[in-house]
Short mmCIF file of the C-alpha atoms (twelve columns), coordinates in Angstrom:
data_MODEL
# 
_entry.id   MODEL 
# 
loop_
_atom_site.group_PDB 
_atom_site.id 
_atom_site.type_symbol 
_atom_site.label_atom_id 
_atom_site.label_alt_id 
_atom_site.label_comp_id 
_atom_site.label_asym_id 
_atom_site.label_seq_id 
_atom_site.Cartn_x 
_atom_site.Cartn_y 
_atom_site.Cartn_z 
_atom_site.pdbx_PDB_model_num 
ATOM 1   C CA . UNK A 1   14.868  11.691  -4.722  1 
ATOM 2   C CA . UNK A 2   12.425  9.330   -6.202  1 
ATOM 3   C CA . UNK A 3   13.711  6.596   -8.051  1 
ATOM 4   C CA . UNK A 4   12.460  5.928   -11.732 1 
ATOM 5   C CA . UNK A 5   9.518   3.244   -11.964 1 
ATOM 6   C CA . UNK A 6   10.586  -0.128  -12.868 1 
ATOM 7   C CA . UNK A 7   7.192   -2.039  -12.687 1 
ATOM 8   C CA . UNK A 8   5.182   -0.307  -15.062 1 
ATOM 9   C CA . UNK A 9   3.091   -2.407  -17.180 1 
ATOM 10  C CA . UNK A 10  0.840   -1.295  -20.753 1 
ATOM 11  C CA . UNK A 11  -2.027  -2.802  -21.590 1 
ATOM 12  C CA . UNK A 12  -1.114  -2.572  -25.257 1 
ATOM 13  C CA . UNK A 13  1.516   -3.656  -27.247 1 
ATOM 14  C CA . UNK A 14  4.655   -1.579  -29.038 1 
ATOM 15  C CA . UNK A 15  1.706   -1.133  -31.779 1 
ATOM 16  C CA . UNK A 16  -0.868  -0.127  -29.660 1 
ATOM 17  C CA . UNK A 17  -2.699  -3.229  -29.537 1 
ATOM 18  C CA . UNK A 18  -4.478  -4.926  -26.676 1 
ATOM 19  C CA . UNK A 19  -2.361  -7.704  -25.067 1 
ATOM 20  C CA . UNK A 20  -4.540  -10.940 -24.595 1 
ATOM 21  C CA . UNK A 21  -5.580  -11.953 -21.182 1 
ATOM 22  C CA . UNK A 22  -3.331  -14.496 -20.763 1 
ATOM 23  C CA . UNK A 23  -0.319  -12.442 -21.777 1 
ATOM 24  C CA . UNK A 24  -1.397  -9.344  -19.848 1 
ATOM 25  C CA . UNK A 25  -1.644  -11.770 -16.538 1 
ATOM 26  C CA . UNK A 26  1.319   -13.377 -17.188 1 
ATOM 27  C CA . UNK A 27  3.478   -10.074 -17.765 1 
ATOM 28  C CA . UNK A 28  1.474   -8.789  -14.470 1 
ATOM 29  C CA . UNK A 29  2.078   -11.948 -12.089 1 
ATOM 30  C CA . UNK A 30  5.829   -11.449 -12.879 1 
ATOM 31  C CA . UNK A 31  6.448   -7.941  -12.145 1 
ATOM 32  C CA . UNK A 32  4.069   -8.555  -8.887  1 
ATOM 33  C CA . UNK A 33  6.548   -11.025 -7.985  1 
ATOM 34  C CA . UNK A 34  9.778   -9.476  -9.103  1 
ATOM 35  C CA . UNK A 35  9.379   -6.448  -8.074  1 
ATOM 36  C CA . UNK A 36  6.636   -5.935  -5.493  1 
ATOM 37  C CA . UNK A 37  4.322   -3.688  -7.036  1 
ATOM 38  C CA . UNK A 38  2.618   -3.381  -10.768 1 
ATOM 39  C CA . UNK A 39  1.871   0.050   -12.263 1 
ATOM 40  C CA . UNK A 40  -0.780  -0.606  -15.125 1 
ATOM 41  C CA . UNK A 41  -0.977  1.496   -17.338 1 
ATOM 42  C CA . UNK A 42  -2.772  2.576   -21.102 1 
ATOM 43  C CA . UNK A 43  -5.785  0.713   -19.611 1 
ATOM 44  C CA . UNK A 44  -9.117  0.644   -22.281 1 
ATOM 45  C CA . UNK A 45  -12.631 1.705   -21.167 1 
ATOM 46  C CA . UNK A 46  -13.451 -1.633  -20.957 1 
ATOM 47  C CA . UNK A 47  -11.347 -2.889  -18.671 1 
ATOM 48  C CA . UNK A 48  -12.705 -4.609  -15.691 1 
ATOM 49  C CA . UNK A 49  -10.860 -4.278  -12.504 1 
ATOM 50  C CA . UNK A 50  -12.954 -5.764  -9.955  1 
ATOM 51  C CA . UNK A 51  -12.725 -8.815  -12.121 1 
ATOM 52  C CA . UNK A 52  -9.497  -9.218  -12.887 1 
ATOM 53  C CA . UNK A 53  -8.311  -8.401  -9.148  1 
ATOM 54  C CA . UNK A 54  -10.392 -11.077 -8.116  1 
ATOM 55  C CA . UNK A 55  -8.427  -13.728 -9.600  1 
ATOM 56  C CA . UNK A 56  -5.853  -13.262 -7.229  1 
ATOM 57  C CA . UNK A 57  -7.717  -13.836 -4.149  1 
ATOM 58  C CA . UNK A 58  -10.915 -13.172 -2.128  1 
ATOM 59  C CA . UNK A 59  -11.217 -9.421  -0.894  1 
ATOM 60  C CA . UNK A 60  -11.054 -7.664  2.516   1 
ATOM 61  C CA . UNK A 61  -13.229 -5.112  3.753   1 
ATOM 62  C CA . UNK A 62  -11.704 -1.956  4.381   1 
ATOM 63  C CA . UNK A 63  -12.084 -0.389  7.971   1 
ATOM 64  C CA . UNK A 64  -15.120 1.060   7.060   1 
ATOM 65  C CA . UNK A 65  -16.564 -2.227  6.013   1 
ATOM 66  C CA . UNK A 66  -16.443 -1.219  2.167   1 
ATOM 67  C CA . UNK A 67  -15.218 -4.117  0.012   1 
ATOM 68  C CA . UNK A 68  -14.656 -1.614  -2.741  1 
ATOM 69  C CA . UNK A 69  -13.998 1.617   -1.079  1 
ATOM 70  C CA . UNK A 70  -13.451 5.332   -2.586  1 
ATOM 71  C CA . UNK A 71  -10.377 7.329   -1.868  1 
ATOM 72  C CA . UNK A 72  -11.888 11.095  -2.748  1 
ATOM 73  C CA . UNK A 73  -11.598 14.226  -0.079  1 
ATOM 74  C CA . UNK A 74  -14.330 14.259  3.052   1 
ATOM 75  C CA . UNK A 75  -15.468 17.319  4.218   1 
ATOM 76  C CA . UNK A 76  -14.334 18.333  7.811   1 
ATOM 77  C CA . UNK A 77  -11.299 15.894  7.752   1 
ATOM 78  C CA . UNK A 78  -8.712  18.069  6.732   1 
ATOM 79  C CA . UNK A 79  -7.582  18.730  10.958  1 
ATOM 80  C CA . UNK A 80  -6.804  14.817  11.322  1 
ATOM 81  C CA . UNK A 81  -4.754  12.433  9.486   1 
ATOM 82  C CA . UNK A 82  -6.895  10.553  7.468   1 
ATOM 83  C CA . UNK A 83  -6.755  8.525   4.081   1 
ATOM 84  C CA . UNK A 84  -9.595  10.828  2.640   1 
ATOM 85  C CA . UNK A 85  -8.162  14.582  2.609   1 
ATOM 86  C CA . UNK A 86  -5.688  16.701  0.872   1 
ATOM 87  C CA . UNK A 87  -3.250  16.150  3.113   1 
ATOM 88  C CA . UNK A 88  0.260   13.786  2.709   1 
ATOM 89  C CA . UNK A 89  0.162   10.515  4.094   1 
ATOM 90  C CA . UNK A 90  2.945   8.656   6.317   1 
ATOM 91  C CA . UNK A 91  4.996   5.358   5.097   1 
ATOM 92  C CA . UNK A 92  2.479   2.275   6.007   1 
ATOM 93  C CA . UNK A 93  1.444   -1.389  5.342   1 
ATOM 94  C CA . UNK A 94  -2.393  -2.025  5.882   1 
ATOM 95  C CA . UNK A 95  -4.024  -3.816  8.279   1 
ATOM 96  C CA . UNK A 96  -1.500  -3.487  11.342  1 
ATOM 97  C CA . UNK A 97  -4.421  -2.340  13.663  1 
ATOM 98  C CA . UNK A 98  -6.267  -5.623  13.224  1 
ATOM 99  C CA . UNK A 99  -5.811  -9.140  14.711  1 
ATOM 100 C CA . UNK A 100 -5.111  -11.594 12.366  1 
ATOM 101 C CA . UNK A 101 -2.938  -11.668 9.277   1 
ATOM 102 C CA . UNK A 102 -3.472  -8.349  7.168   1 
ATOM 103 C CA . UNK A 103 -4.498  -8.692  3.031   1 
ATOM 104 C CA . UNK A 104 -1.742  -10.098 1.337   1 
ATOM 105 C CA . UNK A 105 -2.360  -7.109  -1.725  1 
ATOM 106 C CA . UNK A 106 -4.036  -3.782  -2.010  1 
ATOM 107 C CA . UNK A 107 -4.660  -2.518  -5.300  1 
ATOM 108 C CA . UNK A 108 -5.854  1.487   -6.545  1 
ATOM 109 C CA . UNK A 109 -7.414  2.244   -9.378  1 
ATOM 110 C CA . UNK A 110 -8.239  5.897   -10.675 1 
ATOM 111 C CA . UNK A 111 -11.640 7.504   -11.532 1 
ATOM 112 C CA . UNK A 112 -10.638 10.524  -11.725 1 
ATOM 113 C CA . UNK A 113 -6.675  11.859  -11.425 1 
ATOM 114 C CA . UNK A 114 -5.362  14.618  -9.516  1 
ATOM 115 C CA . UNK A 115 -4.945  17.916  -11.517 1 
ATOM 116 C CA . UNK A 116 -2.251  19.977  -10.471 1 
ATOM 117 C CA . UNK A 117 0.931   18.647  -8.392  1 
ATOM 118 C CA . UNK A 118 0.624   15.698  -6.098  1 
ATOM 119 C CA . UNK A 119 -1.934  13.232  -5.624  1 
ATOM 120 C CA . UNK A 120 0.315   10.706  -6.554  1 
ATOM 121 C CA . UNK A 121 0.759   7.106   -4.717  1 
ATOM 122 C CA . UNK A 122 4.273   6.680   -3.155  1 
ATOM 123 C CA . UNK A 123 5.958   2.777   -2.398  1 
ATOM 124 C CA . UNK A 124 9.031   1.681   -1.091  1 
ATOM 125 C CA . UNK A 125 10.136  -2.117  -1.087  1 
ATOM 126 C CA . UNK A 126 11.140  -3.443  2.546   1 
ATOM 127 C CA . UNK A 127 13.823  -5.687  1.142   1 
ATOM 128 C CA . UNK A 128 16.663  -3.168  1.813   1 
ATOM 129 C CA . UNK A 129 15.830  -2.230  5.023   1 
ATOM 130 C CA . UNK A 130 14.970  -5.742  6.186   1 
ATOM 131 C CA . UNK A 131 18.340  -6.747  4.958   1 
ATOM 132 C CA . UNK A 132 20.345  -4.125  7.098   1 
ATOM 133 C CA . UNK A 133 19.045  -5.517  10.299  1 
ATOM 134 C CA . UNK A 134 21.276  -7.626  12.637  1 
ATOM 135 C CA . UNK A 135 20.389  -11.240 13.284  1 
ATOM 136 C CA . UNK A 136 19.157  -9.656  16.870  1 
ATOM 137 C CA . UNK A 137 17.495  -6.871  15.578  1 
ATOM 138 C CA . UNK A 138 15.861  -9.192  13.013  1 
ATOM 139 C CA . UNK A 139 15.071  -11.912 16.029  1 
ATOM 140 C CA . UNK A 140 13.713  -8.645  18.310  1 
ATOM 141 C CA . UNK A 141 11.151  -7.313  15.309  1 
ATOM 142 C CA . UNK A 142 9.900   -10.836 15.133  1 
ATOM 143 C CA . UNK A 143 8.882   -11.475 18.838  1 
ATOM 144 C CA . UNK A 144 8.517   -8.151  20.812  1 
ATOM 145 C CA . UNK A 145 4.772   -7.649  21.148  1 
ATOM 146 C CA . UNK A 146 3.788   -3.892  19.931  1 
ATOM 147 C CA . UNK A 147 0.605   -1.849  20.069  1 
ATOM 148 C CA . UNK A 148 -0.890  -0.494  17.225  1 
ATOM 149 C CA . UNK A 149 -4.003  1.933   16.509  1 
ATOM 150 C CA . UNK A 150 -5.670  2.834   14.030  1 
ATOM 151 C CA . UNK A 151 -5.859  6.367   12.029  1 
ATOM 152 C CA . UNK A 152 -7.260  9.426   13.943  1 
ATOM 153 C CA . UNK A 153 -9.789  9.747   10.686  1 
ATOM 154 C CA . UNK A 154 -11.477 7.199   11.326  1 
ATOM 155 C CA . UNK A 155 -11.223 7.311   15.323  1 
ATOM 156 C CA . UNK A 156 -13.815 10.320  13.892  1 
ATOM 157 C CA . UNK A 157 -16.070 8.065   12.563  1 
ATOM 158 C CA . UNK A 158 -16.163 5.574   15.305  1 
ATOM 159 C CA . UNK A 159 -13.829 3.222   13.799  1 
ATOM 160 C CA . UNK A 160 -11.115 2.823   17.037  1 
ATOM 161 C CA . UNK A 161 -9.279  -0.395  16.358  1 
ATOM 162 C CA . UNK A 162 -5.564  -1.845  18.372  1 
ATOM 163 C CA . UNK A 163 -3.954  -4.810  18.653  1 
ATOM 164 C CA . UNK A 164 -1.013  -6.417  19.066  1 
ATOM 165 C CA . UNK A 165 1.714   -7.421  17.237  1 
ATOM 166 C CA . UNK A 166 5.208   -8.192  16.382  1 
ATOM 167 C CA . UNK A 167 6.700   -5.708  13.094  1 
ATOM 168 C CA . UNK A 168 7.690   -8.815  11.643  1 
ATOM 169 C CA . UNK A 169 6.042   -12.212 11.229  1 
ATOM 170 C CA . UNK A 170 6.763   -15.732 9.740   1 
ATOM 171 C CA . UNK A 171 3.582   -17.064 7.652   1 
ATOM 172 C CA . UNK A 172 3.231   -19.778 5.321   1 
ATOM 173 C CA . UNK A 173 6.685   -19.020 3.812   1 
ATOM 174 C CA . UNK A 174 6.363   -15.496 4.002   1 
ATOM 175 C CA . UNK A 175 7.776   -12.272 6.311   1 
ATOM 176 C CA . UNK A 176 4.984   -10.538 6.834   1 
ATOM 177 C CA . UNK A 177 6.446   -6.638  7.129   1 
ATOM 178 C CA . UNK A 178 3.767   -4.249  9.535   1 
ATOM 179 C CA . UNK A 179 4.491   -0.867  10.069  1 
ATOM 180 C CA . UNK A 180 3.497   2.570   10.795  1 
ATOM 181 C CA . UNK A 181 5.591   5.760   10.956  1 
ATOM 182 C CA . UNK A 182 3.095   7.537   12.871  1 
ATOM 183 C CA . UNK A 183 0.397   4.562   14.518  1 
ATOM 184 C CA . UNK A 184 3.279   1.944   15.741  1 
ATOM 185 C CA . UNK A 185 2.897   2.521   19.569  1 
ATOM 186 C CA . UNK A 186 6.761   2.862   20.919  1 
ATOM 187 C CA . UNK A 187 7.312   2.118   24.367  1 
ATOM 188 C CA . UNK A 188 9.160   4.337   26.278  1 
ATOM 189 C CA . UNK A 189 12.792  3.435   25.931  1 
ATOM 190 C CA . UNK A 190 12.627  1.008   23.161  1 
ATOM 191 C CA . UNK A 191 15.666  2.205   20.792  1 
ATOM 192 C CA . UNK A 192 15.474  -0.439  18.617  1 
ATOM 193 C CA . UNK A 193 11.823  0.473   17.493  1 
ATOM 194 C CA . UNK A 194 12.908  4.110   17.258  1 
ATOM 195 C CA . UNK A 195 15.591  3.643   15.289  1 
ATOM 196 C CA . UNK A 196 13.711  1.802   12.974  1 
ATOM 197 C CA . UNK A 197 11.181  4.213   12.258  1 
ATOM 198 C CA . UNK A 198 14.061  7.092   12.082  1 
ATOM 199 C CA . UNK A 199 15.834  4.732   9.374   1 
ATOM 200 C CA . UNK A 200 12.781  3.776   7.426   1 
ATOM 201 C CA . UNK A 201 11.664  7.449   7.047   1 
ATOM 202 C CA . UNK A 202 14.927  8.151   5.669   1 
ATOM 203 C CA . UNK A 203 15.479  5.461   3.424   1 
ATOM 204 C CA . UNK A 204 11.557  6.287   2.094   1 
ATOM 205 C CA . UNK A 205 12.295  9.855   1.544   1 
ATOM 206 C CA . UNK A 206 15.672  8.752   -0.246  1 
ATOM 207 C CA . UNK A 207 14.332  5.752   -2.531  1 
ATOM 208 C CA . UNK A 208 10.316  5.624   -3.107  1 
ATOM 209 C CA . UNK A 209 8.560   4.950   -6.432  1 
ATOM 210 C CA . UNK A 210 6.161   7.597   -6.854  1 
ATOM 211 C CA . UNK A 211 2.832   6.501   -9.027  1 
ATOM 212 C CA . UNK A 212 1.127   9.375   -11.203 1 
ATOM 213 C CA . UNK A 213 -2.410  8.432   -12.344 1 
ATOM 214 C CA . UNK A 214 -4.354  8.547   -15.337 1 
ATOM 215 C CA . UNK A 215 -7.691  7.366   -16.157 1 
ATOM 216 C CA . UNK A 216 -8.435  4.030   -15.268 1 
ATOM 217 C CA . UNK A 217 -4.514  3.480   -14.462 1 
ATOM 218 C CA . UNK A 218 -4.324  1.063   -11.451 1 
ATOM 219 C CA . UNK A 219 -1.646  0.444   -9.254  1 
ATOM 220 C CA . UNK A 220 -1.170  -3.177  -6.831  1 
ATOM 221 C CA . UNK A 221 1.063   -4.123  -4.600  1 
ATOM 222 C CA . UNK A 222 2.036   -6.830  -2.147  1 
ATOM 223 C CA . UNK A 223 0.880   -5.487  1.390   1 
ATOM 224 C CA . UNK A 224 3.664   -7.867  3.220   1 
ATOM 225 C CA . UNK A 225 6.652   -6.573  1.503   1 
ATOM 226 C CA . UNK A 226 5.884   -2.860  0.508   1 
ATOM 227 C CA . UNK A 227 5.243   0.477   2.241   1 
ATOM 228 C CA . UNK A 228 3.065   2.862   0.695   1 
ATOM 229 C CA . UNK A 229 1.827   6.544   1.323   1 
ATOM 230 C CA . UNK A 230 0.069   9.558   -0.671  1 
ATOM 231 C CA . UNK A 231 1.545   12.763  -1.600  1 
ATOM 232 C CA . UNK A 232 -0.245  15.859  -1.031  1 
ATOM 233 C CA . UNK A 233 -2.692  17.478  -3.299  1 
ATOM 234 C CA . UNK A 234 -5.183  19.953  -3.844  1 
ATOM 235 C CA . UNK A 235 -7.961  19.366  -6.539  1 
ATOM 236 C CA . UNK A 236 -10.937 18.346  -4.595  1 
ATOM 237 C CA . UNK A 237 -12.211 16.140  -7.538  1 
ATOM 238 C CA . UNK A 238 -9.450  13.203  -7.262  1 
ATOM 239 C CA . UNK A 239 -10.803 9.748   -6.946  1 
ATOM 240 C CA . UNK A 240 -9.796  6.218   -6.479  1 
ATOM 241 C CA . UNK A 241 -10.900 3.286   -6.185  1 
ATOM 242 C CA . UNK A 242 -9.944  0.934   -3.151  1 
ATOM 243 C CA . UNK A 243 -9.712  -3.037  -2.625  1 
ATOM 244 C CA . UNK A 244 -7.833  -5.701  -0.177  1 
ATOM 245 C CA . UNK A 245 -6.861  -8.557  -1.027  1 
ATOM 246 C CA . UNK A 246 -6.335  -11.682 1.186   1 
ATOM 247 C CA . UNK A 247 -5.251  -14.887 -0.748  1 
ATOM 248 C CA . UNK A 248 -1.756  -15.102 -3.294  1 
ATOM 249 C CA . UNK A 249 -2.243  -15.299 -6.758  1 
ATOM 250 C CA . UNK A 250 -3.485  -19.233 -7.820  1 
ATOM 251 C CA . UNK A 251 -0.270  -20.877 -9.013  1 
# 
């Protein structure tokens, strides 16, 4: 079952009055840290989220080359798994399929929410799985070599992208957590990987936060350390907005 959000952050005060900059960053910067992930919430019409996302770093394109991308249904992907249907997503991090190390944060924000069930953004902090792998198993995840690929979606659209890497990696003071349930390439007879990906889709189904939007609600979270998917939906009018993030917050 989905476990009760514990990162969700208003805009306003308990008397429904904005929260100056400073106090809204400060509030935000802690959860980020704490907890992984920041659910804001109550968010007023003028709130600008390119520019207060890029305070904490410079952005990523997204495969597509977007720097801003939408999330909203495409026509004829529905047969494929792709980020831009109706259908579910898998658990993920971003930016296994490319060399290099992948954006440190992704953030969501919503133009226009869902109506009906699903639609909503599902995370999962790596901390307790990390911590429930032997010192081998924790040694092998940081220097067997794997293949990844990138989504069948955008295979459609030209965009075929691999490369190789280790699920875990040590960076500037940081594990660096990649994964894929469906796009992690596991060579034949490597138990290790498979049991990984057998735990982690347990332990996802068992413990995820699950975000529900509303206008102009956004949702960011550290790339390194959580998993994310999407839960199905039907309304073809859902919308969000997409960025990538490479640097940690200043300070």
């Amino acid at each position: 079952m989905p476990k009760l959000p514990d990162s969700v952050l208003s805009c306003h005060d308990v008397n429904g009055k904005l929260l100056p900059d400073s106090v809204l960053r400060y509030a935000f910067d802690q959860l980020l840290t704490n907890n992984g992930y920041v659910h804001l919430v109550n968010v007023p019409e003028s709130f600008d989220h390119v520019a207060f996302l890029k305070e904490m770093g410079e952005f990523q394109p997204t495969p597509t080359g977007a720097v801003v991308g939408d999330l909203k249904p495409e026509a004829g992907m529905e047969d494929v798994y792709h980020a831009q249907n109706h259908r579910s997503l898998l658990p993920h991090t971003e930016g296994y399929e490319y060399e290099g190390i992948p954006p440190q944060f992704l953030a969501l924000w919503c133009v226009t929410p869902a109506s009906g069930p699903g639609g909503e953004t599902t995370l999962l902090d790596s901390r307790p799985l990390l911590s429930r792998l032997t010192e081998d198993e924790h040694h092998g995840f940081l220097t067997t070599p794997y293949r990844w690929k990138s989504t069948e979606g955008l295979a459609r659209h030209g965009v075929e992208n691999t490369a190789t890497h280790p699920v875990l990696e040590e960076y500037a003071g940081h594990v660096i957590l990649r994964y894929s349930h469906n796009n992690l390439i596991v060579p034949e007879g490597d138990e290790a990987a498979v049991q990984l990906l057998a735990f982690c889709g347990q332990l996802y189904e068992e413990s995820h936060t699950a975000v529900s939007y509303a206008p102009r609600d956004m949702v960011v979270w550290n790339n390194w350390r959580m998993l994310h998917s999407r839960n199905a939906f039907e309304d073809p009018a859902r919308h969000l907005k997409r960025v990538q993030i490479a640097a940690p917050i200043a300070g």
